[in-house]
N, C-alpha and C positions, 0 to 999 in steps of 0.2 A: 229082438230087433224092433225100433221105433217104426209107427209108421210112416212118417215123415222119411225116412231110410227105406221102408219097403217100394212106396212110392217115387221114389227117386233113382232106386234101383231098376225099376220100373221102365220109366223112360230113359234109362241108360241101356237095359235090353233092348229096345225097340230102335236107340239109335245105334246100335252096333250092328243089329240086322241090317236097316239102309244103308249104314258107313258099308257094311260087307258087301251090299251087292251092287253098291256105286263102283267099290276097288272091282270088282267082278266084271264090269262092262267097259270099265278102264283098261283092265286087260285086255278085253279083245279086238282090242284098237291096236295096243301099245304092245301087246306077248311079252311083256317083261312079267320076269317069273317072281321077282319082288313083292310087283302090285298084285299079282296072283297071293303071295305068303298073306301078304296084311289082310287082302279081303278075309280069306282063312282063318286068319286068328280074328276079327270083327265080328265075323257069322258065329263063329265058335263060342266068341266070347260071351254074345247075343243068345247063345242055345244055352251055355252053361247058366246063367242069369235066369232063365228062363226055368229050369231045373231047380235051382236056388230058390228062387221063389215061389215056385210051386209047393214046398214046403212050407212057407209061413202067409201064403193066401191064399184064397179057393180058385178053384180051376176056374170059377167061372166071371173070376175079375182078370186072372192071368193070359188068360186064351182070347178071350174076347181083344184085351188091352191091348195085342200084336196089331191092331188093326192101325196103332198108332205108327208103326214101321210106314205105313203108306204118306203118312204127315212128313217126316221126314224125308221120304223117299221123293215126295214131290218139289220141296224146296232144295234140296240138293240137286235134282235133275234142272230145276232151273237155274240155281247157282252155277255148278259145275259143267253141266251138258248145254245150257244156255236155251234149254225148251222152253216152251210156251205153256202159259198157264191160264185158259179161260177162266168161264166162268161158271161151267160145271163143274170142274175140277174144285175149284175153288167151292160150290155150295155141296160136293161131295167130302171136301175138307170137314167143312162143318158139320156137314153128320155124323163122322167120324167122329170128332171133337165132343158133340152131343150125348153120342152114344155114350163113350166112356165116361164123362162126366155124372152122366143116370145111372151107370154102372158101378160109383163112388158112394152114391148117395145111399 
């Protein structure tokens, strides 16, 4: 597999984990057992990706890379939850962003 594919896979693990636990807090508002299933297969889809990949990179670009779930997780919580987003959040974005990017090179 390419690494341009590894890496893409990548970030499509990390957004299935956020997608999963945005439908998850969805749910506890709403108890519909739908938005419960979807979370389920997101999170899931998110672990299997994760599993997948750990086979063609090292643990310690894979494990660490999860940190990218919180990127996502943030812009979503402000999209869809309509939370607030200083400005720590925002220079803890970046470190995040920082890290991994060190973690490529």
């Amino acid at each position: 597999m390419s690494a341009s594919w590894l890496l893409l896979l990548l970030l499509v693990m990390t957004w299935c984990g956020a997608l999963g636990s945005v439908l998850f807090k969805s749910f506890t508002s709403s108890r519909r057992k739908l938005i419960l299933l979807a979370g389920l297969v997101a999170y899931g889809a998110g672990a299997g990706l994760n599993i997948l990949l750990l086979a063609y990179l090292p643990y310690t670009l894979v494990m660490p890379a999860n940190a990218l779930t919180f990127i996502w997780a943030l812009l979503l919580a402000r999209w869809v939850f309509k939370e607030s987003v200083g400005m720590f959040k925002l220079a803890g974005m970046a470190c995040i962003v920082s890290g991994v990017i060190l973690l490529l090179a």
